[in-house]
ZAVOMAR-895045 format. One record per residue: x, y, z of N, C-alpha, C in turn. Coordinates in pm, whole numbers, padded with zeros to 5 digits, always signed. Layout:
BEGIN
XYZXYZXYZ;...
end
This chain:
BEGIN
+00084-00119+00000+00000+00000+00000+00088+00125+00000;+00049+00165-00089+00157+00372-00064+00060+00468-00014;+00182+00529+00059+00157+00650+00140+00250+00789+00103;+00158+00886+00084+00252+01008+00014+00125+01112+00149;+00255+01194+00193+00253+01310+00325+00364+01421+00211;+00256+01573+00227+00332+01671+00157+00348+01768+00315;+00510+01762+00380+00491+01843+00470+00469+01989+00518;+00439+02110+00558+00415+02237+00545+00523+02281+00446;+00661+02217+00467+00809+02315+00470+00821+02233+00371;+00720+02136+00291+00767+02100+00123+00857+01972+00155;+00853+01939+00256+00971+01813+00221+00841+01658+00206;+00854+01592+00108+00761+01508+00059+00797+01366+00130;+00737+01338+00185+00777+01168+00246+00620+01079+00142;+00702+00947+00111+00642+00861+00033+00670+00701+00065;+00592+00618+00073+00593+00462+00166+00534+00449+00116;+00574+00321+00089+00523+00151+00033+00542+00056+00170;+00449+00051+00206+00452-00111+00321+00441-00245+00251;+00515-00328+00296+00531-00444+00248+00547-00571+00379;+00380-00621+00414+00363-00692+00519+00470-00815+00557;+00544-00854+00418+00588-00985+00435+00693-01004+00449;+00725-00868+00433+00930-00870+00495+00970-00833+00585;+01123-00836+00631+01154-00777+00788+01238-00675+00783;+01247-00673+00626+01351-00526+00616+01313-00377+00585;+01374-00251+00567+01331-00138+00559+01430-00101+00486;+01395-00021+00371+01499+00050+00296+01428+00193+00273;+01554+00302+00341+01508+00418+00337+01605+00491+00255;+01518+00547+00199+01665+00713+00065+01637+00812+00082;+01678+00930+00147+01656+01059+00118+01681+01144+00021;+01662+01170-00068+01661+01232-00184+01666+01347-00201;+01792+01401-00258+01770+01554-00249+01804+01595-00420;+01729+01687-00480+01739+01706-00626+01806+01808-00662;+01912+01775-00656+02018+01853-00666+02134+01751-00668;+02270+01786-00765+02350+01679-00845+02421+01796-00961;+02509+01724-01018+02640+01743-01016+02589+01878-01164;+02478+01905-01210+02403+01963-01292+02423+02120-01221;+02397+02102-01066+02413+02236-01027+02487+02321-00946;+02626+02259-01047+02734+02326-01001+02756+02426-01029;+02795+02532-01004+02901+02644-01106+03006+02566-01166;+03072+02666-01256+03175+02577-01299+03319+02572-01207;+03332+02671-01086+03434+02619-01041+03385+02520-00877;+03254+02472-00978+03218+02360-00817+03213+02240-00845;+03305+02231-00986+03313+02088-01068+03340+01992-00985;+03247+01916-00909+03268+01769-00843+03240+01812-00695;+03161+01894-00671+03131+01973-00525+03022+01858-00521;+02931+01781-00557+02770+01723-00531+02829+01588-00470;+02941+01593-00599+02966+01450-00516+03067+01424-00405;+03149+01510-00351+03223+01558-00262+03131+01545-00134;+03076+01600-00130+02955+01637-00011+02903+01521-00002;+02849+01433-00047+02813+01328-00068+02909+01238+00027;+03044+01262-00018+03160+01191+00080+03159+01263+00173;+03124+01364+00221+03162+01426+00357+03108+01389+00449;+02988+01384+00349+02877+01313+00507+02914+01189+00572;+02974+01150+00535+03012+01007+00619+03133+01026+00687;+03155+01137+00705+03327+01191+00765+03283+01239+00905;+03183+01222+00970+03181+01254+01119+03048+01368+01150;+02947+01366+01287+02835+01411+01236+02860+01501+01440;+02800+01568+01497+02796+01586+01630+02798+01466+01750;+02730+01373+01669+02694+01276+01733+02781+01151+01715;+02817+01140+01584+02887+01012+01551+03040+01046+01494;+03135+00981+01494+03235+00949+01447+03199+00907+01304;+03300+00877+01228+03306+00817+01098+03264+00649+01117;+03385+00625+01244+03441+00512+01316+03297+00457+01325;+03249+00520+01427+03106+00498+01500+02987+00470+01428;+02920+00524+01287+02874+00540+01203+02867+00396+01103;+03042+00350+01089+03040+00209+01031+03000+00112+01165;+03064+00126+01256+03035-00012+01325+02896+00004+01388;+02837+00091+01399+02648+00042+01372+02586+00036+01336;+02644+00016+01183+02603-00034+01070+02606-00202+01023;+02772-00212+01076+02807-00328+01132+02718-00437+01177;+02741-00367+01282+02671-00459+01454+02511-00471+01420;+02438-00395+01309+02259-00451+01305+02282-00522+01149;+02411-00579+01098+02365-00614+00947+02305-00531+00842;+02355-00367+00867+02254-00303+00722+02387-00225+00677;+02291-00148+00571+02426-00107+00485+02361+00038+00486;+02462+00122+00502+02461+00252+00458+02577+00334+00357;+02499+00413+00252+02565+00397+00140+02496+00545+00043;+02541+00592-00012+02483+00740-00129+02525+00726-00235;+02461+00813-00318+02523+00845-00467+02491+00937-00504;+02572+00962-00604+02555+01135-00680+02503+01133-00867;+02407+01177-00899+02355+01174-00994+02395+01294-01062;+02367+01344-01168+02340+01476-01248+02231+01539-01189;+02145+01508-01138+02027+01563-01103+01934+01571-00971;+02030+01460-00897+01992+01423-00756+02084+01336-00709;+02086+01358-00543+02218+01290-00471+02105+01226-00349;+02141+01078-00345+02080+00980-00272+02134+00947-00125;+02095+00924-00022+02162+00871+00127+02061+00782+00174;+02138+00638+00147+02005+00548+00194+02111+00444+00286;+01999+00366+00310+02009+00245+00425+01926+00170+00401;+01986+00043+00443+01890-00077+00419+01901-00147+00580;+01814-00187+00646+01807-00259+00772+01685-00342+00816;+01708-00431+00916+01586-00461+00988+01510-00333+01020;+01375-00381+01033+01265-00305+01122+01307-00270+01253;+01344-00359+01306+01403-00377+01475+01504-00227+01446;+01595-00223+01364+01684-00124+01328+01612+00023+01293;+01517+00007+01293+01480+00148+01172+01551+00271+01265;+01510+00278+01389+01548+00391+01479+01713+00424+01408;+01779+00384+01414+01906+00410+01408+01939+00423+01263;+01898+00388+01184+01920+00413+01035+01878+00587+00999;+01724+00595+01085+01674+00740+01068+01783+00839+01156;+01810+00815+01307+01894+00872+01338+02057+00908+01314;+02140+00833+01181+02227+00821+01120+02200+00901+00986;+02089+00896+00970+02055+00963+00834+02048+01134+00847;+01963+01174+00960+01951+01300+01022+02088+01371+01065;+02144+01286+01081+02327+01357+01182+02393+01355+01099;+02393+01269+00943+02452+01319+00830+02435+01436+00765;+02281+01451+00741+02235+01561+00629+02194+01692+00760;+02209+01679+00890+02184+01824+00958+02358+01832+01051;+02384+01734+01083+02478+01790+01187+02625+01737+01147;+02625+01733+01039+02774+01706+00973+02843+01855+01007;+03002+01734+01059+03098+01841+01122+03185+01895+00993;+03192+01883+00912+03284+01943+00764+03429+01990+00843;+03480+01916+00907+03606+01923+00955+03695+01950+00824;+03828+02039+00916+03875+02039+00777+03995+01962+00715;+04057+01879+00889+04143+01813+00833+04114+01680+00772;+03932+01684+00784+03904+01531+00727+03899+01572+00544;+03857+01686+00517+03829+01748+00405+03939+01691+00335;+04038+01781+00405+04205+01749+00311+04226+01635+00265;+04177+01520+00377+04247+01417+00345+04105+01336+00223;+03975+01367+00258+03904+01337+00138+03936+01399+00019;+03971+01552-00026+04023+01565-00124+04094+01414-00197;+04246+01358-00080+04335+01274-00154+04215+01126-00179;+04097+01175-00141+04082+00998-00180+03975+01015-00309;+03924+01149-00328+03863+01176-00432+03971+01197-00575;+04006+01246-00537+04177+01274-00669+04199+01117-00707;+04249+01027-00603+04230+00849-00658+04103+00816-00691;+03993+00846-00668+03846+00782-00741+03856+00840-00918;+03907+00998-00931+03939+01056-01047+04057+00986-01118;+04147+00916-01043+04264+00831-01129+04223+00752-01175;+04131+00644-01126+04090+00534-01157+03976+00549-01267;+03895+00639-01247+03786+00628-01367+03902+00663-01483;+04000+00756-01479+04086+00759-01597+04176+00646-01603;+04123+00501-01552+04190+00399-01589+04123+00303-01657;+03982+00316-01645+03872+00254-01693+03830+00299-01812;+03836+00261-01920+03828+00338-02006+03637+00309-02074;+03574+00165-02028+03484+00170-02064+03379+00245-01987;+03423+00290-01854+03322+00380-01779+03377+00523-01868;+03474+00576-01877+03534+00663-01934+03476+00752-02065;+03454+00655-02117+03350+00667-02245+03212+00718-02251;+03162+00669-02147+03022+00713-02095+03007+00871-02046;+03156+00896-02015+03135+01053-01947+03176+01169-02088;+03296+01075-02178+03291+01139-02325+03154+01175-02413;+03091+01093-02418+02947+01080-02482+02826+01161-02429;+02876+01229-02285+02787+01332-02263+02831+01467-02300;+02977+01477-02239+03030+01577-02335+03040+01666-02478;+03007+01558-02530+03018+01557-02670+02843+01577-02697;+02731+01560-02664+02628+01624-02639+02594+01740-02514;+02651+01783-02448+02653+01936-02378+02768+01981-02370;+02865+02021-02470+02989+02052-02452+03008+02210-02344;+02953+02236-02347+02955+02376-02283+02824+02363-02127;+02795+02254-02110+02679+02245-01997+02739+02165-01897;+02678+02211-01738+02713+02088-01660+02675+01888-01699;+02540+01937-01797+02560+01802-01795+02626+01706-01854;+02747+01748-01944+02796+01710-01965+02961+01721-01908;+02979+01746-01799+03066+01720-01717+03091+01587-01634;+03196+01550-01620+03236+01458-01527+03200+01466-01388;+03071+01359-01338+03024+01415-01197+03174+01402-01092;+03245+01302-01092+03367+01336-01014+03461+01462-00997;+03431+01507-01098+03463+01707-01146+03618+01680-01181;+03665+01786-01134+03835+01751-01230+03935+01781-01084;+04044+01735-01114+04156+01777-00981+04213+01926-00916;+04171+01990-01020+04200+02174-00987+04086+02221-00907;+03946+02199-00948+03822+02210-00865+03802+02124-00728;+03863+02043-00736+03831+01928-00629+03916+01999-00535;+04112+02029-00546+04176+02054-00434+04129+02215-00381;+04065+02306-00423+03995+02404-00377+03844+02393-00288;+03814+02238-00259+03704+02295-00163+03749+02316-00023;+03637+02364+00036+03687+02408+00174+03520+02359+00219;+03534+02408+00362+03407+02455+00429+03319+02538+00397;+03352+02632+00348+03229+02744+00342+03146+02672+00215;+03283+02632+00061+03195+02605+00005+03094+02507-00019;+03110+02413+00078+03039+02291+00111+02918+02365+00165;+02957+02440+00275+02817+02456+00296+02711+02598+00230;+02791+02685+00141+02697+02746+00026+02636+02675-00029;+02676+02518-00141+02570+02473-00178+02476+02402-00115;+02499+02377+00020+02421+02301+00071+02296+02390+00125;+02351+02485+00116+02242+02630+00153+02144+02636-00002;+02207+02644-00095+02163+02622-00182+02059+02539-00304;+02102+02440-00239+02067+02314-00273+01955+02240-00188;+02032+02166-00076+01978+02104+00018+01864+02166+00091;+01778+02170-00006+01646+02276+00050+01515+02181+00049;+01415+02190+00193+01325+02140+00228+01221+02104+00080;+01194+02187+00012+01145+02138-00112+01202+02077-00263;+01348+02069-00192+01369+01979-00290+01435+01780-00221;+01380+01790-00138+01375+01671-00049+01193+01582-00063;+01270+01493-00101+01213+01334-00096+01272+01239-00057;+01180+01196+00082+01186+01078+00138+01090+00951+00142;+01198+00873+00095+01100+00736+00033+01199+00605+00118;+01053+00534+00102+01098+00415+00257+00991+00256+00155;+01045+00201+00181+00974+00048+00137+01004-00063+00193;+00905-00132+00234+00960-00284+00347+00822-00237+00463;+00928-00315+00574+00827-00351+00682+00787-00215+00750;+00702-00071+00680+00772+00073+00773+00626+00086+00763;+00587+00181+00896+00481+00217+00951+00450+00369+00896;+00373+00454+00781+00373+00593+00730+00334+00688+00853;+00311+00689+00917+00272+00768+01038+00433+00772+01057;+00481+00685+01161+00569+00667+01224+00692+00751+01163;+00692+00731+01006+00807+00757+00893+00790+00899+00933;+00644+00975+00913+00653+01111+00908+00669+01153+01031;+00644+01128+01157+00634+01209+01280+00806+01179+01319;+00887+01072+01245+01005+01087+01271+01127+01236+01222;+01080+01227+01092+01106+01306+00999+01060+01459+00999;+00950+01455+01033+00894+01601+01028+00924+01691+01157;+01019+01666+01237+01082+01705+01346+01217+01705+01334;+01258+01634+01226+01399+01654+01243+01485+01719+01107;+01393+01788+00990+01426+01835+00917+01401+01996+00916;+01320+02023+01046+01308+02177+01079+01370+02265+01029;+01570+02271+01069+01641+02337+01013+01711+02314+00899;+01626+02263+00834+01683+02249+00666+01616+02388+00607;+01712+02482+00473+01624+02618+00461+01538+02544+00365;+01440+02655+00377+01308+02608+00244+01356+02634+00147;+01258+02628+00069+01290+02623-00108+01298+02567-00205;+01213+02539-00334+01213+02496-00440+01319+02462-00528;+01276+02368-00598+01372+02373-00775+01368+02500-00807;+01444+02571-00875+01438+02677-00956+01456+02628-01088;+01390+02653-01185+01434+02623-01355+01606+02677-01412;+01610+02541-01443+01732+02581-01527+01764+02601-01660;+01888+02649-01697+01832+02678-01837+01816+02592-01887;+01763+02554-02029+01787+02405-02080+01891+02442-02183;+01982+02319-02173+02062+02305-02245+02036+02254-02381;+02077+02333-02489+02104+02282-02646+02183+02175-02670;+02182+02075-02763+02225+01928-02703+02338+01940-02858;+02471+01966-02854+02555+01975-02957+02509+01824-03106;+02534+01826-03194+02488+01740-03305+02632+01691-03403;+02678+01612-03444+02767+01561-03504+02882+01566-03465;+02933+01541-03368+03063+01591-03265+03118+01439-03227;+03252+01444-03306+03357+01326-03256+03448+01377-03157;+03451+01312-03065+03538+01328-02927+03603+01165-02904;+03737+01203-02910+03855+01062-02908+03948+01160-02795;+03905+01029-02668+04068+01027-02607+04158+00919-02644;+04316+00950-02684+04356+00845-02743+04403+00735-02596;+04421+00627-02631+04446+00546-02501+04559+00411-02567;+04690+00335-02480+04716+00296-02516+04663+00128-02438;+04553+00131-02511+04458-00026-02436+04461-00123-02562;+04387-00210-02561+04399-00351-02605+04273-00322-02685;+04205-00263-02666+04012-00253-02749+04030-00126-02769;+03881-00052-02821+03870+00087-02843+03710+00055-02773;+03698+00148-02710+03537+00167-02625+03492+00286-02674;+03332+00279-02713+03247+00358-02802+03139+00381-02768;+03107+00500-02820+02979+00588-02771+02886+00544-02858;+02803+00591-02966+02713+00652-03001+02635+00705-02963;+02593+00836-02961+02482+00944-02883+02453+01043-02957;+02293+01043-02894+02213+01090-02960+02151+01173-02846;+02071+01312-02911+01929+01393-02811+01790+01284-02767;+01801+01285-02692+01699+01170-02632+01523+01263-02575;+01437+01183-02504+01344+01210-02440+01361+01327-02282;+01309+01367-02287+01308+01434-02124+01221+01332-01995;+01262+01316-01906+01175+01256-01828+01038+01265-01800;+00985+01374-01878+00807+01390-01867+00769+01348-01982;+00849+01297-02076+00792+01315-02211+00702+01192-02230;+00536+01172-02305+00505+01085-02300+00547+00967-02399;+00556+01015-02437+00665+00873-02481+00777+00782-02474;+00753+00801-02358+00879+00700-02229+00881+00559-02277;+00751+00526-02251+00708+00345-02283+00729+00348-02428;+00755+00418-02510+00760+00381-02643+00955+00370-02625;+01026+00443-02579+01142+00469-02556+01182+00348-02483;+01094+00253-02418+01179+00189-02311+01209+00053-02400;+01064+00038-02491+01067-00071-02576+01154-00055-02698;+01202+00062-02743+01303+00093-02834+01452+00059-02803;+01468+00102-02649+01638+00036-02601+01619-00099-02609;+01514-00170-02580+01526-00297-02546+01552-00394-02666;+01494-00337-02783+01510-00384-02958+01639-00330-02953;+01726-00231-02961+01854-00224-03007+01946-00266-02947;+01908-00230-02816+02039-00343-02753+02008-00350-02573;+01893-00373-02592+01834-00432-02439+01854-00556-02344;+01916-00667-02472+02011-00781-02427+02023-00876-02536;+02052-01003-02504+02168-01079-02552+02050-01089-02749;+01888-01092-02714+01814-01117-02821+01826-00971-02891;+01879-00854-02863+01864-00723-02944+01924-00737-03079;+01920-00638-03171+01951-00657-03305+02103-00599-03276;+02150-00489-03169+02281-00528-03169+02351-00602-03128;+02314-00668-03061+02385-00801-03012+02405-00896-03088;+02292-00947-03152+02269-01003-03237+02391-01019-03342;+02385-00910-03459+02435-00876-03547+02594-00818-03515;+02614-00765-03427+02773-00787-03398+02831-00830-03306;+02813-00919-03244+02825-01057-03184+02770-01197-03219;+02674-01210-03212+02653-01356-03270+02677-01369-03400;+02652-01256-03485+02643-01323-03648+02766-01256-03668;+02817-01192-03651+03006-01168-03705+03086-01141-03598;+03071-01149-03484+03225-01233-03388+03268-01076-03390;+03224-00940-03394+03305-00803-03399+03334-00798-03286;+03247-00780-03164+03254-00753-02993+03253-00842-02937;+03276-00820-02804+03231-00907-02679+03121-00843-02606;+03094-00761-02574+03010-00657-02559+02952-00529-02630;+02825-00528-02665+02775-00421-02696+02642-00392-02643;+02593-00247-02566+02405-00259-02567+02377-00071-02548;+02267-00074-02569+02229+00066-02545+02190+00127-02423;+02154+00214-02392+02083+00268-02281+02013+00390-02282;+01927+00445-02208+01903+00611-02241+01880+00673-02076;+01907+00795-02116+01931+00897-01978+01821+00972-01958;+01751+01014-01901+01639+01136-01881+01660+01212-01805;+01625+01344-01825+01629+01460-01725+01545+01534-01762;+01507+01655-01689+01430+01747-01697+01370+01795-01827;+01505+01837-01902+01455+01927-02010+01505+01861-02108;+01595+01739-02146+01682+01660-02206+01686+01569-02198;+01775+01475-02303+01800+01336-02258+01894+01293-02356;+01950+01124-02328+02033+01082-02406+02009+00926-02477;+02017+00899-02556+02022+00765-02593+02141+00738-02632;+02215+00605-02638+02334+00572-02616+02363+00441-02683;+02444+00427-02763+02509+00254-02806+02663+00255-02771;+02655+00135-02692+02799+00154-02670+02865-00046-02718;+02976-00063-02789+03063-00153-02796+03165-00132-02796;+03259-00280-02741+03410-00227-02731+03469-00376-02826;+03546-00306-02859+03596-00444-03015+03757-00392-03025;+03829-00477-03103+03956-00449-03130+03985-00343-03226;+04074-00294-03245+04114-00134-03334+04097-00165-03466;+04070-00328-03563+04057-00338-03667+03936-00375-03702;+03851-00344-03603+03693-00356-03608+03585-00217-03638;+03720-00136-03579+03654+00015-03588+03502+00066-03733;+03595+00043-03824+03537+00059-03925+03398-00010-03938;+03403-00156-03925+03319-00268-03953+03206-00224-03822;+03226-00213-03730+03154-00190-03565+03076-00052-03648;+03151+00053-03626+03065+00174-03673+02943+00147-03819;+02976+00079-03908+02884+00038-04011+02768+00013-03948;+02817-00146-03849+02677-00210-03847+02639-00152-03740;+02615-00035-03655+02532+00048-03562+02440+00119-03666;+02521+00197-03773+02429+00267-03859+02399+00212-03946;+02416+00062-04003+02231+00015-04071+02175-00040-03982;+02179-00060-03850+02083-00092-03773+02041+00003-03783;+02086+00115-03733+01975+00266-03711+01914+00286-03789;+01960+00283-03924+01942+00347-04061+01783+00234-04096;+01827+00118-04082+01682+00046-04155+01628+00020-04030;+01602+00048-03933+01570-00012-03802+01422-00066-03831;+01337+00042-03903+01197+00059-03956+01138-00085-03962;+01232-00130-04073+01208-00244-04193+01205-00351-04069;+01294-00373-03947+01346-00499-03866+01262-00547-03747;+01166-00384-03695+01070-00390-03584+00913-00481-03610;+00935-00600-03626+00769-00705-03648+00697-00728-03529;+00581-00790-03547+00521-00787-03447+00580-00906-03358;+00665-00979-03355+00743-01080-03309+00819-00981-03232;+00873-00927-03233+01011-00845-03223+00943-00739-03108;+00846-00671-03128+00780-00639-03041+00750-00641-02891;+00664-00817-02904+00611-00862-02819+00751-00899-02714;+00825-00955-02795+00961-00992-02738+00947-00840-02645;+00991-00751-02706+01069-00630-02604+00985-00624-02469;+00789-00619-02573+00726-00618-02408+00751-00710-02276;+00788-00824-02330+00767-00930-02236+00859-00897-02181;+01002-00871-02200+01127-00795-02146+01132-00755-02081;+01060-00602-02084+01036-00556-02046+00958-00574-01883;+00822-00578-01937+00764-00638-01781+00814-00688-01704;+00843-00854-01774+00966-00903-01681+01058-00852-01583;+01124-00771-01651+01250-00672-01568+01195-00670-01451;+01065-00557-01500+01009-00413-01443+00947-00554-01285;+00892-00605-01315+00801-00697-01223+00943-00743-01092;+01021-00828-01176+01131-00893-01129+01234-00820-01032;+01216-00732-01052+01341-00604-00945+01231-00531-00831;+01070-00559-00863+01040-00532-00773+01042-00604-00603;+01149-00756-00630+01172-00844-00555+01257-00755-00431;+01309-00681-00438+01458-00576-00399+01328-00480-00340;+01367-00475-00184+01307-00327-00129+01368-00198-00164;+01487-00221-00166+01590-00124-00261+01551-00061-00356;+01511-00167-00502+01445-00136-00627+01305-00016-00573;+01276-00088-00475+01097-00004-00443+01153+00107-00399;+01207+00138-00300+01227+00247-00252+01282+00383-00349;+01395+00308-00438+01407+00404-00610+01285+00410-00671;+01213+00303-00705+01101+00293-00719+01041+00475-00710;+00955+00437-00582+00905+00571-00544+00904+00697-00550;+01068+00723-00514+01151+00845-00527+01133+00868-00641;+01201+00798-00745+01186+00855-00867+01045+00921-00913;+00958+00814-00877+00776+00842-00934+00776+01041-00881;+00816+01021-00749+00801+01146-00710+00869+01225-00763;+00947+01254-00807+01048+01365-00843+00999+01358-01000;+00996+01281-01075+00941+01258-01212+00806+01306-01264;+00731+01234-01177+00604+01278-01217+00527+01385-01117;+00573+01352-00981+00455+01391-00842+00372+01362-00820;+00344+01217-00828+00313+01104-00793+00319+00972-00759;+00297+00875-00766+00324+00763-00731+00256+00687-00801;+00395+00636-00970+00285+00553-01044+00264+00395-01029;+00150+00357-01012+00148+00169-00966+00217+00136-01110;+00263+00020-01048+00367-00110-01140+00279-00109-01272;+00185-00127-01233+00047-00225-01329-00034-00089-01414;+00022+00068-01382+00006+00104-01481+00127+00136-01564;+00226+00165-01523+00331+00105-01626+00319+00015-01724;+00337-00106-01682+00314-00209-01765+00181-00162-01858;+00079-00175-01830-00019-00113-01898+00029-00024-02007;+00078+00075-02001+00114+00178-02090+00199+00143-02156;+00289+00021-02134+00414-00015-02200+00336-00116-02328;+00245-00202-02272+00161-00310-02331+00078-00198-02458;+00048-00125-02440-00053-00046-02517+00033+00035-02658;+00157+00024-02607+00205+00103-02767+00251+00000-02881;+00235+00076-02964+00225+00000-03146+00376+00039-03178;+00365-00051-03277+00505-00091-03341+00502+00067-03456;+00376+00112-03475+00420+00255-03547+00462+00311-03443;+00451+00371-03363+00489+00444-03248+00623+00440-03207;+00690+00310-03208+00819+00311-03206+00900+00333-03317;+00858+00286-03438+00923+00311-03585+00961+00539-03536;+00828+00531-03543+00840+00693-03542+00937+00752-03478;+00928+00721-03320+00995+00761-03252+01164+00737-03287;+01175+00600-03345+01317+00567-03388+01367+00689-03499;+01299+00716-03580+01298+00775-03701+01342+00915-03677;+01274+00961-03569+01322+01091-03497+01429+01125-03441;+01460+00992-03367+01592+01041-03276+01759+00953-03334;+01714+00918-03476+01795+00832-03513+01866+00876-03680;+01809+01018-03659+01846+01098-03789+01990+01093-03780;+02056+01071-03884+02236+01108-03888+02267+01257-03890;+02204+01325-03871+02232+01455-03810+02257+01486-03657;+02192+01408-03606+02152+01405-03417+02275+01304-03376;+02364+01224-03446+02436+01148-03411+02575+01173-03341;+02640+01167-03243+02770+01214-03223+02848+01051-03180;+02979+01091-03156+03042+00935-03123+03171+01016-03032;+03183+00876-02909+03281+00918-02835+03346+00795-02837;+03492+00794-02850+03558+00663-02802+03690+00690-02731;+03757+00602-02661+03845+00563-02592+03944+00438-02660;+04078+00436-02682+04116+00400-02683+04247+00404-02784;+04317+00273-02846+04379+00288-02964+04337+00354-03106;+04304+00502-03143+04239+00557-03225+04255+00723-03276;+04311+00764-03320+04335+00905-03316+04227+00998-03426;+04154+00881-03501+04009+00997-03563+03927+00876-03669;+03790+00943-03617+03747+00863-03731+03656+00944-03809;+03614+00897-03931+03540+00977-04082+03430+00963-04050;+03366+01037-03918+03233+00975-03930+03157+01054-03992;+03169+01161-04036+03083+01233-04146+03074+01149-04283;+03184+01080-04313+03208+01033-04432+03102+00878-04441;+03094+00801-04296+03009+00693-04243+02893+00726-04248;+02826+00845-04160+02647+00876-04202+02620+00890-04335;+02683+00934-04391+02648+00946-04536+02669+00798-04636;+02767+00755-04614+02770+00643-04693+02653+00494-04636;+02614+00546-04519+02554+00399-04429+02440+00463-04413;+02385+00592-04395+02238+00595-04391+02190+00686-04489;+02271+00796-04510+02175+00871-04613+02155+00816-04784;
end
């Protein structure tokens, strides 16, 4: 059963009870992410994010893990483009202490500064390592290369010149900024009582300041843009990206069944076709991003440096004839996929508790499973042709790769492979 409480001061609490389990998974949600930085606060969302676990009035760092420890749950955050998460997973028996760990993070964090310094050095190594990875690496090229001039296409880890300049104050400007009662959602799923959730909560977020989203600008999404870091690796790792959907847009469910045909898994037509039927990759699949005013769709494979050529082809006659390949076989496949997934992860109190949050921040509401599915079940194979047709123009196309590669003709490729 869900429960949605809008409190005076805007902070939204949202529950799902779930009679048959013994666990509780809670996220506080704040919408705000690495999108609303300035530019010299490159990697400030997710910084803060680490701070909070650096010592609170009440708790140690020390203290914080081992009673986390000692009840079996996990406490853990993340930093999005668009929102930064602080959740816990525990027994019921536990909930007290998960909420009270959660509160002494996001109100009474000490922003010490010799812990700062030394998080700086462990954020600078999280920034070494993604520049060692080259297939996560790629993923942050490919946004770039669609907002070249926008936060969202920045590296949420931010860069090493921005990172060794934070301090205190500026931790807590954006958090003045940001971390505002109306842009807070709290979402809970498992064994949790909605009364209980709110009379915990609605007392202990008092001194958070008020305040809304403010609109941002929307960003213009750059169009035909090759971006190569050269790398001396064993494969080359690849983008393709495109201007995608915004998260309100109604044609989500037509979008969800479209990733799932190109490369949603092992049955997609890219998988398919450059892996099973010519041996090019070991991996390839798509994905897409949503946000506010924007979005991204994405193909990514990684193949050897004498595949380059052959790999880039067969993405763009997939794209290019996609029309001709979508049957009503092909279809039904994605729906069933689909559901599947969608049904199957609702096993995870975890999944529910994202679940929720998202519904809220997305829509401002709370949409049931079963109308999802519903809406997903209800679209036509024109509907997706179309939609493909739109966002799959060789004009809208950009490519990012990583690796052994110093340029490729891809102007010379849209034209010869789709137009």
């Amino acid at each position: 059963m869900y429960h949605r409480t809008l409190l005076p001061n805007g902070v939204r609490i949202i529950s799902e009870h779930i009679p048959y389990v013994r666990s509780i998974s809670l996220g506080l949600w704040f919408e705000a992410g690495s999108r609303d930085e300035l530019l010299e606060e490159r990697g400030l969302a997710h910084f803060i994010e680490h701070m909070l676990f650096k010592g609170t009035e009440r708790y140690s760092a020390r203290d914080m893990a081992e009673l986390m420890d000692q009840c079996g749950g996990h406490l853990n955050a993340f930093t999005g483009k668009e929102h930064t998460c602080y959740f816990a997973r525990v027994l019921d028996e536990d909930y007290p202490i998960a909420v009270d760990l959660l509160h002494q993070m996001l109100v009474h964090s000490l922003f010490d500064e010799a812990e700062i310094t030394k998080e700086q050095g462990v954020v600078l190594e999280e920034l070494n390592m993604a520049e060692d990875e080259p297939d996560e690496l790629v993923h942050d090229l490919v946004s770039e290369a669609l907002w070249p001039d926008h936060p969202l296409g920045r590296n949420i880890l931010g860069a090493k010149e921005t990172v060794l300049k934070f301090d205190r104050r500026k931790i807590l400007d954006f958090m003045a900024r940001n971390y505002t009662t109306g842009r807070l959602v709290i979402a809970c799923a498992g064994s949790v009582d909605h009364e209980r959730l709110v009379d915990e909560f609605a007392r202990r977020f008092e001194s958070l300041p008020t305040g809304k989203l403010e609109p941002k600008t929307v960003p213009e999404p750059a169009r035909g843009r090759v971006l190569i870091k050269e790398r001396d690796t064993e494969q080359v790792y690849l983008c393709v990206g495109m201007p995608a959907l915004t998260r309100h847009d109604l044609r989500k469910p037509a979008l969800y069944l479209l990733d799932s045909i190109v490369g949603g898994g092992v049955s997609s037509l890219l998988f398919q076709e450059l892996r099973e039927e010519r041996g090019l990759v070991y991996n390839t699949y798509s994905y897409h991003s949503s946000y506010r005013d924007t979005g991204l769709f994405s193909i990514y494979a990684s193949f050897s440096r004498q595949h380059l050529d052959a790999v880039l082809s067969v993405i763009l006659e997939q794209l290019g004839g996609i029309g001709s390949r979508i049957n009503d076989e092909v279809l039904e496949r994605a729906k069933g996929q689909f559901v599947g997934n969608l049904m199957l992860s609702l096993e995870s109190m975890s999944n529910r508790m994202t679940n929720l949050a998202k519904n809220e921040i997305n829509y401002g509401r709370i949409v049931p499973v079963d109308e999802l599915a519903a809406a997903v079940q209800r679209v036509t194979k024109d509907e997706i042709i179309e939609l493909a047709e739109a966002l799959f123009r060789p004009s809208n196309l950009s490519v990012a790769a990583v690796g052994p590669v110093d340029h490729i003709a891809w102007g010379d490729l849209c034209c010869r492979k789709i137009c």
